[in-house]
N, C-alpha and C positions, 0 to 999 in steps of 0.2 A: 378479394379487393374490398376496400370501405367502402360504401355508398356516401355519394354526396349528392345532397339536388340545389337545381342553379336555381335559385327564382329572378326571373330579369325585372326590369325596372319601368315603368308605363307603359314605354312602345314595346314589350313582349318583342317578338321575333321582326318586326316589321321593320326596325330601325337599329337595329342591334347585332350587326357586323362584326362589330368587339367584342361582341359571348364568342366567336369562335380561336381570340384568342386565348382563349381561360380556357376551353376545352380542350383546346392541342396540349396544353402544358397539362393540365391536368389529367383527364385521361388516362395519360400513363399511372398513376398512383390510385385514381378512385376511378369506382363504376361509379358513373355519370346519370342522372335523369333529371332532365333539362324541363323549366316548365316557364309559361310565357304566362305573367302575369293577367295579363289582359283576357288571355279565353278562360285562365279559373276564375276572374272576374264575371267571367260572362259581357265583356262589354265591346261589342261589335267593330268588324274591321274596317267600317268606314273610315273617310279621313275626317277626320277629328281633332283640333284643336289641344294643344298640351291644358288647357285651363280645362275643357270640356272633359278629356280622359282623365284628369285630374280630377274635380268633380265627381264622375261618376265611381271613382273609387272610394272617396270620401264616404259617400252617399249610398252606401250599402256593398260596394264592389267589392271591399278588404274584406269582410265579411263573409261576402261568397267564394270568396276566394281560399280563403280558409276552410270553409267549409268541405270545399272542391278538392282542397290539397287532403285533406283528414280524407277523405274518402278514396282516396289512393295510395296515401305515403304511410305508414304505422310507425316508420323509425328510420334514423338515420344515421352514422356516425358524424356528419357535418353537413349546416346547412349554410349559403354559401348567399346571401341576398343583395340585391343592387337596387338601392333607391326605394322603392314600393317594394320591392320584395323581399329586402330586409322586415320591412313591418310586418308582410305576412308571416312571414317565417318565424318571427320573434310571437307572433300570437297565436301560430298554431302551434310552437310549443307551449304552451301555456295552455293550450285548450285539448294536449293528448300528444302532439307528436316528440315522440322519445327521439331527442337528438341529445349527441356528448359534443359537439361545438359546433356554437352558431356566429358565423359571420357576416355582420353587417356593414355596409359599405356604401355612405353618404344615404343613409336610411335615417333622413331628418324627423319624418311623422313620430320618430320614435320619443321625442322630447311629449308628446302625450303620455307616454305610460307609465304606472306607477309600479306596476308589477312587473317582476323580472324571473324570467324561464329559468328553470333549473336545468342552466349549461353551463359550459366553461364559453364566456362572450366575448366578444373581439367586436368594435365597432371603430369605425376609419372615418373621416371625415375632410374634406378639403379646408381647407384656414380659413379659404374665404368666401365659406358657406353660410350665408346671414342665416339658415334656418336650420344650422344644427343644434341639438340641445345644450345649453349651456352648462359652466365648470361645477353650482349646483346639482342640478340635475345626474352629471355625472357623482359627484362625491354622495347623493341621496340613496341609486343606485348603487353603489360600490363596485362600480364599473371604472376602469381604467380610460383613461380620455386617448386615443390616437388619432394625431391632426397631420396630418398632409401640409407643409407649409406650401404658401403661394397657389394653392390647388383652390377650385372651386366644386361645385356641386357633381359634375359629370367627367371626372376626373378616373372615373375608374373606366373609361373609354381609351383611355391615353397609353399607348404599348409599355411602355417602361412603367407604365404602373399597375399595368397587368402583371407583369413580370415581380415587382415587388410583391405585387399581393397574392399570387401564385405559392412565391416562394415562400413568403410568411405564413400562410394555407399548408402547404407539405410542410415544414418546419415544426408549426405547431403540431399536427397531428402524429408525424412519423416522429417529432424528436420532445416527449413529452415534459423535459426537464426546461423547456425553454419559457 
């Protein structure tokens, strides 16, 4: 089976009922290693204000985070990221981890980056996400735009869009002409 690893999105496991939609569907197609942003952040499981956990990933957390994953993951056939863990995943390949696709999903920090991982990239975004990177941004990259109409920031919470993006996930990787 391919390896895939899930990176979640601020609240890591704490708040994230919805990873276990993605991993019942998935599952069956890839070996799984599931990782909560927040402990390779290093950033405590107090409760914590979303600006606060925010913050402290800004402020060196993505970073360590990266760091944390490199020191565990060496390769991947897909890495699969939500929100914050799209960004990580888009910068630890860049910084060594051997992935052939990476997907990101409503991973906005991403409108920072000027360098782009040598993968095949897929990023999803809700329409009416004020802080996704814009149609620049996109065409600089030479990245494909995928928008979500009517969808907001944490849209990939929502079953049937688990479900879409499952499917798009096996699709891509088991049907490569797509």
């Amino acid at each position: 089976m391919k390896k895939l690893i899930l990176l979640s999105d601020i609240w890591g496991i704490e708040k994230s009922n919805w990873m276990f939609q993605y991993t019942s569907i998935l599952e069956q197609y890839f070996e799984i290693h599931y990782y909560d942003c927040r402990e390779l952040a290093c950033i405590p499981e107090a409760e914590l204000s979303e600006e606060n956990i925010h913050s402290q990933f800004v402020n060196g957390g993505i970073d360590t985070a990266v760091k944390k994953l490199l020191e565990i993951e060496h390769e991947a056939s897909v890495v699969v990221g939500f929100s914050i863990g799209g960004c990580i995943g888009w910068k630890a390949c860049l910084s060594g981890l051997k992935v052939q696709h990476l997907f990101a999903i409503s991973s906005t920090r991403l409108r920072y980056e000027t360098e782009k991982p040598f993968a095949k990239i897929e990023l999803f975004y809700g329409e009416k996400d004020c802080y996704k990177p814009d149609a620049s941004w996109f065409q600089q990259m030479q990245i494909k735009e995928e928008v979500c109409e009517n969808e907001e920031h944490e849209l990939y919470q929502k079953k049937e869009v688990v479900e879409y993006f499952c499917k798009k996930i096996i699709e891509k990787i088991y049907n490569q002409n797509h």
